[in-house]
N, C-alpha and C positions, 0 to 999 in steps of 0.2 A: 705484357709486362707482368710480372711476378710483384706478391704481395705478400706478407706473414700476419697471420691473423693469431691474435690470441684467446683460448677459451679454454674449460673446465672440463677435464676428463676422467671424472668421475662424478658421484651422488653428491649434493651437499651444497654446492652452489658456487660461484667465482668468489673469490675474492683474493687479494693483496695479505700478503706477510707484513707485521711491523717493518724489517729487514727492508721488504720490497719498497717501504712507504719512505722511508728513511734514503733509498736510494734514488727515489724520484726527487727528492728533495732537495736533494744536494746536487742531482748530475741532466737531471730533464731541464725540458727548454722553457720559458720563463714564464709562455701560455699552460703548460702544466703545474708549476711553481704556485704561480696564481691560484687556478685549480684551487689545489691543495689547501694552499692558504685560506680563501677564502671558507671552502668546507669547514677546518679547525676552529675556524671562527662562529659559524654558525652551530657544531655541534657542542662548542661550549658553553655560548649564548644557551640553550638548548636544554645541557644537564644541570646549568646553575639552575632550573626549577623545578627538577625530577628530584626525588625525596628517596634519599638510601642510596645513590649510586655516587661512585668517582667522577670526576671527568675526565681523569684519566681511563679506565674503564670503557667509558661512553666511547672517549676519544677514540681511544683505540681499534674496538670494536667496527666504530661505522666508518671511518675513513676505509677499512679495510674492503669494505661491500659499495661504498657508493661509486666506485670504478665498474660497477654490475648495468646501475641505469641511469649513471647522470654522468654528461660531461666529455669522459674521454672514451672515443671509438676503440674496438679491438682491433683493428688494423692501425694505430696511433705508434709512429715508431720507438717513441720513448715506454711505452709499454713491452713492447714487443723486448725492446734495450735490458730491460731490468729483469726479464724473463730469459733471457741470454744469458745475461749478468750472473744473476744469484741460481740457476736450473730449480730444482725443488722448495731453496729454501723465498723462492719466490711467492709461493705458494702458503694462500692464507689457512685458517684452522681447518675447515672443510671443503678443501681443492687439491687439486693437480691440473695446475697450468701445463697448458699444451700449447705450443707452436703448428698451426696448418698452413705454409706454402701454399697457396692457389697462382692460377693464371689468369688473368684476368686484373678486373677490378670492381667483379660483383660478387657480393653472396650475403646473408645473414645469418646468423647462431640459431641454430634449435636449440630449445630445453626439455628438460625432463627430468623431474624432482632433484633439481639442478647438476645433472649431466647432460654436458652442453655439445652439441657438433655444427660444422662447421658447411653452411650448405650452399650449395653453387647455385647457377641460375637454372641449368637446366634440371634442376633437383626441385625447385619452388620457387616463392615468392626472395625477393635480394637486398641488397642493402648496394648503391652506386658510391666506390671512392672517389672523391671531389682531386683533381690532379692540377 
């Protein structure tokens, strides 16, 4: 079985477009919805005690990066969805989302000064999709 994995193909690190964040919002399924939601929530709880910043600002900024370590997998098809969707402009301030096809349903992201690729099993250690 074939699977689309999303990651960072270039320096700089993964992350989400406002654009991209705006289209989960409205078109992902209701456990990403949540997600989201609840994030907002917590980053605004958050910047109401950081001294000199927006929350808008804040807001913006971390919803864009916490799709990097918390929550939703890069094999997650409404990820994959909005990376289809918008092509570049998916892509947060310092990224270029990339789409990798694999066969299977193992592998994990390498990093490197956040240039991410996309590694099978028999390359190293993997990550199992739950089916």
């Amino acid at each position: 079985m074939k699977h689309k994995i999303v990651f960072n193909n270039c320096y700089g690190g993964f992350g989400l477009s406002d654009a991209a964040i705006t289209w989960l919002e409205q078109n992902a399924r209701e456990e990403i919805r949540s997600f989201l939601a609840n994030k907002r929530n917590e980053i605004i709880t958050s910047a109401m005690s950081l001294y000199g910043q927006s929350v808008e600002s804040i807001l913006s900024y971390s919803l864009q990066y916490d799709f990097n370590e918390t929550g939703i997998q890069r094999h997650d098809v409404d990820l994959v969805r909005v990376v289809e969707a918008l092509g570049s402009d998916a892509s947060g301030l310092c990224s270029d989302l990339a789409i990798r096809e694999i066969e299977g349903n193992t592998y994990r992201i390498g990093e490197y000064d956040g240039n991410e690729t996309v590694i099978l099993p028999e390359e190293d250690s993997y990550v199992t999709i739950e089916e």
